[in-house]
C-alpha positions in Angstrom: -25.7 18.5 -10.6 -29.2 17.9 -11.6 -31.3 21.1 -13.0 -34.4 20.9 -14.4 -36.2 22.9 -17.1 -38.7 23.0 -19.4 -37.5 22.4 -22.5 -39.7 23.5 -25.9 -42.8 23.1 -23.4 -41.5 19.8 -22.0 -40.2 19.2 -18.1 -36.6 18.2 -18.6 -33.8 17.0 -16.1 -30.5 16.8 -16.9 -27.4 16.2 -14.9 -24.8 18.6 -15.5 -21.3 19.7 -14.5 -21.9 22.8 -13.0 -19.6 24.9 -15.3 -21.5 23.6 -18.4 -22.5 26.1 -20.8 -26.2 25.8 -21.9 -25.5 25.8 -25.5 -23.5 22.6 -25.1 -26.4 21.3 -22.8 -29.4 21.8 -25.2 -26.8 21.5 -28.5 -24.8 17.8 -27.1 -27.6 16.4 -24.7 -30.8 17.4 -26.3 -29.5 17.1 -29.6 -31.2 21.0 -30.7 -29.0 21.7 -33.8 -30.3 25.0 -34.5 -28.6 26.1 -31.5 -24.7 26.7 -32.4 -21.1 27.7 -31.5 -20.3 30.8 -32.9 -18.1 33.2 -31.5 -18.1 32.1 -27.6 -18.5 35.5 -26.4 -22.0 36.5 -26.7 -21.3 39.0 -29.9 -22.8 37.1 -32.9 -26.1 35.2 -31.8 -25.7 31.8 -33.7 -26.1 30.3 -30.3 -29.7 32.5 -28.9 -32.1 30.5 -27.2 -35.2 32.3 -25.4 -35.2 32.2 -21.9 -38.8 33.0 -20.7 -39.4 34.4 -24.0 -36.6 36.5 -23.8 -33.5 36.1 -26.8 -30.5 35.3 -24.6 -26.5 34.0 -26.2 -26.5 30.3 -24.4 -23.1 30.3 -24.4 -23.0 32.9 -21.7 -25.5 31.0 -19.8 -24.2 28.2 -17.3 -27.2 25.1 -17.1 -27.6 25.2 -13.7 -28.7 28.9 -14.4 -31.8 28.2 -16.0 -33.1 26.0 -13.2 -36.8 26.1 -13.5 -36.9 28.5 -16.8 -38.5 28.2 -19.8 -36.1 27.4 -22.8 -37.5 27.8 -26.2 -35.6 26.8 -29.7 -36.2 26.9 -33.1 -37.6 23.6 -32.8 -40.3 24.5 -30.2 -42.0 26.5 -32.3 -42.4 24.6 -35.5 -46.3 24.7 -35.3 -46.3 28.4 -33.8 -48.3 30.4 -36.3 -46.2 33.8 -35.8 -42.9 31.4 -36.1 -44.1 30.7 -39.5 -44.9 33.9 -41.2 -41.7 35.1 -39.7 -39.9 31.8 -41.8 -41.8 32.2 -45.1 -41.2 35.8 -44.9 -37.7 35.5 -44.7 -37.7 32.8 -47.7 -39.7 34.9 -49.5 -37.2 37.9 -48.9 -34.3 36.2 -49.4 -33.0 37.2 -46.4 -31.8 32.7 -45.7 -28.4 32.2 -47.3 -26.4 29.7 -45.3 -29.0 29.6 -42.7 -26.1 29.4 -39.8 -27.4 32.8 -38.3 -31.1 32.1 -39.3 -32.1 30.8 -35.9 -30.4 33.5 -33.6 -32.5 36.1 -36.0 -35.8 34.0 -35.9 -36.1 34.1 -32.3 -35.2 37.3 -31.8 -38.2 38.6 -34.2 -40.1 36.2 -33.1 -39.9 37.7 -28.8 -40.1 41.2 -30.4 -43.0 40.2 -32.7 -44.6 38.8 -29.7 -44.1 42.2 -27.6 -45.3 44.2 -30.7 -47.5 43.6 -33.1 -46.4 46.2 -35.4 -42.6 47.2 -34.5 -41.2 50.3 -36.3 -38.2 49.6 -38.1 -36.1 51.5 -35.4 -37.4 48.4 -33.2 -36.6 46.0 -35.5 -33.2 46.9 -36.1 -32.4 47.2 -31.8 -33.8 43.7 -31.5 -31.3 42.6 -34.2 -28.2 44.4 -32.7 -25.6 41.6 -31.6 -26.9 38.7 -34.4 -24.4 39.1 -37.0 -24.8 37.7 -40.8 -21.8 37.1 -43.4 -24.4 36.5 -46.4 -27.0 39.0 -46.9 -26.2 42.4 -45.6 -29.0 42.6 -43.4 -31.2 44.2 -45.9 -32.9 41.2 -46.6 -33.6 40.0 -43.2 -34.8 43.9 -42.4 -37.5 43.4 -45.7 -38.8 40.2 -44.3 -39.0 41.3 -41.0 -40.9 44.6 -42.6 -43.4 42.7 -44.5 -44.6 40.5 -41.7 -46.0 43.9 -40.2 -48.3 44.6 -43.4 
């Protein structure tokens, strides 16, 4: 089945079965590394891609769902200007250990950055609900995602 989307601002088409997930579509096809298999189920957030600007698991999404959507990954917004204070923050914080939860956390700051300029930490920590992290705690991605708003 074909389904088109754009892609990191580009019109794509792919051909898909139709019970493909999208995290295999954009991970396998496109060749987008930063999206990954985690747990499957939609409870960790390795594998969060933003759908209309929206942070959404791709492996609960099927392709042919996102017909005509806007899919954004980590590597759509490498020249974004709030994508990179939100990177160098979290370097400078710390809050980067293995890096295999980093992108599920960096777009999900980066929607709710885009909603609010100045998010309370309340906000902050809702947005990050359901992206889980082994290494640092969660402290240091909290700091850098605090400092951004100074």
């Amino acid at each position: 089945m074909k389904v088109r989307f754009i892609l990191n601002n580009r019109e794509v088409e792919v051909d898909v079965d139709p019970r493909e997930i999208l995290l295999d579509t954009l991970r396998y096809r496109f060749g987008l590394k930063s999206v990954k298999r985690g747990c499957e189920r939609g409870e960790c957030g390795t594998c969060t891609v933003l759908i209309n600007d929206k942070p959404v698991y791709s492996c609960m999404v099927l392709t042919v769902q996102v017909e005509g959507q806007r899919i954004t990954t980590v590597e759509g917004l490498v020249n974004d200007d709030l994508f990179k204070k939100i990177i160098v923050s979290f370097a400078e914080k710390g809050a980067i250990q293995c890096g295999f939860c980093t992108p599920g956390f960096i777009l999900t700051a980066y929607a709710l950055y885009r909603i609010k300029d100045k998010p309370s930490i309340e906000d902050i920590l809702k947005a990050l609900e359901g992206n889980l992290c082994r290494c640092t705690g969660y402290k240091k991605i909290v700091d850098a995602l605090t400092s951004i708003r100074s």
